[in-house]
C-alpha positions as CSV (number, residue, x, y, z in Angstrom):
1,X,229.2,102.9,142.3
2,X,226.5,103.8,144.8
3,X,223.9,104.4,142.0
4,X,223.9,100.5,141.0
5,X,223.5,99.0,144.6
6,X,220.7,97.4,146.0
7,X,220.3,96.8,149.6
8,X,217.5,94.6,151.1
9,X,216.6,95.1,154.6
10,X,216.8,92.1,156.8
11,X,213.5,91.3,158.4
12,X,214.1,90.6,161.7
13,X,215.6,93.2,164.2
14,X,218.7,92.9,166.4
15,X,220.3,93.7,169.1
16,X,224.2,94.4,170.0
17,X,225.6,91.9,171.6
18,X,229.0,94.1,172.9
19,X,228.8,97.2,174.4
20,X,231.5,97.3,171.4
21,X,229.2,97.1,168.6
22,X,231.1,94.3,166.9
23,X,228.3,91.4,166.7
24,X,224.6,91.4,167.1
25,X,222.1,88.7,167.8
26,X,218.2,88.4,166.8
27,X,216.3,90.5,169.0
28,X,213.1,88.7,170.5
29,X,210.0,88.9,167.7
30,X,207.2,90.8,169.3
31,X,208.9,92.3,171.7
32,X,209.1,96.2,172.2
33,X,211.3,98.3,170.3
34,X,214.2,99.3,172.4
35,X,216.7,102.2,171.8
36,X,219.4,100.0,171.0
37,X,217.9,97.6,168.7
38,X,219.1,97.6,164.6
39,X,217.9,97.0,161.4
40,X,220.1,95.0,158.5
41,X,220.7,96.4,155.3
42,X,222.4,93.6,153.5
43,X,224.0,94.9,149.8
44,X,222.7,92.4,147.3
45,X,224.4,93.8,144.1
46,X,227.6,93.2,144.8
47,X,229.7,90.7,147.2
48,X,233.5,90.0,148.7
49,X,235.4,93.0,149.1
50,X,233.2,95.2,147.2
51,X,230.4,95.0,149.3
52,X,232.2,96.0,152.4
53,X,233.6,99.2,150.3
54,X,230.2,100.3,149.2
55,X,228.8,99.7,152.7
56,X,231.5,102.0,154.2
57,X,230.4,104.6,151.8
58,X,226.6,104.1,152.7
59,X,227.8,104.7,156.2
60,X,229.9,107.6,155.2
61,X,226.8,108.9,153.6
62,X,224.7,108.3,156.5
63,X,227.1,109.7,158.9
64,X,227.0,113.2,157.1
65,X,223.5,113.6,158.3
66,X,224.2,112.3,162.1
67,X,222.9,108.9,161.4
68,X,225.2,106.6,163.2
69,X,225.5,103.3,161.9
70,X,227.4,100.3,161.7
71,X,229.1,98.1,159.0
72,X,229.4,94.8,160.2
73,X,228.8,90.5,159.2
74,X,225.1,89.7,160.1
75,X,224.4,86.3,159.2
76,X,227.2,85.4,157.0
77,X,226.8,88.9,155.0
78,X,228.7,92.2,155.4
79,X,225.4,94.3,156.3
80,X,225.1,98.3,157.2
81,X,223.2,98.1,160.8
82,X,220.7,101.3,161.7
83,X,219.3,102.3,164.2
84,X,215.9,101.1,164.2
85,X,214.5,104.8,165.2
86,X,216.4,106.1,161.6
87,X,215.5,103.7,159.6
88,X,213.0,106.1,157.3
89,X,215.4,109.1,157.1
90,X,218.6,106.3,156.1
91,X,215.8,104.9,153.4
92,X,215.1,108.4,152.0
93,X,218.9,109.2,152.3
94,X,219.9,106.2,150.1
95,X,217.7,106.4,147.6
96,X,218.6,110.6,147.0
97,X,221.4,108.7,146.6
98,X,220.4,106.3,143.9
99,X,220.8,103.2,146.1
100,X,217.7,101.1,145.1
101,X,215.8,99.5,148.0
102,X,214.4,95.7,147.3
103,X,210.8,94.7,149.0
104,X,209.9,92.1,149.8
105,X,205.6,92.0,149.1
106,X,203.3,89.5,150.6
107,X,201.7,87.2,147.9
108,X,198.1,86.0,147.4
């Protein structure tokens, strides 16, 4: 199943709201990077329940090579949060994995 999803990274970063990790908010656009700030890697090949499922086996996947991340709704979508400092290694990881990763590229 993980070999026909496609995730699309959000492009803003964000920011936990709880020291819970259960919702995040925008985090300010040109500001520094801190620590704590995320990335969102929303699925866009599947939705509803599947989507959730496939996130928790991204994060699964991602947790077996000490990359701890976070399945949760970011705007309206079920989205796999990352740190910000992983996001390269959880790109390469997905893709060994045959998760495709959509781009967006400016136009003329």
């Amino acid at each position: 199943m993980l070999q026909l999803s496609v995730v699309h990274r959000l492009p803003q970063r964000f920011r936990w709201v709880s020291e819970h990790h259960s919702a995040v908010e925008i985090a300010e656009a040109g500001g520094l990077i801190n620590d704590a700030d995320v990335v969102a890697l929303r699925l866009i090949s599947h939705d509803g329940s599947s989507a959730w499922e496939i996130l928790r086996q991204l994060q699964a996947t991602l947790r077996d090579i000490q990359i701890e991340c976070r399945v949760a709704e970011c705007g309206g979508y079920p989205c796999l949060l990352v740190p910000c400092g992983d996001e390269s290694t959880t790109n390469c990881c997905l893709k060994n994995q045959g998760v495709a990763i959509a781009e967006t590229f400016p136009g003329h």
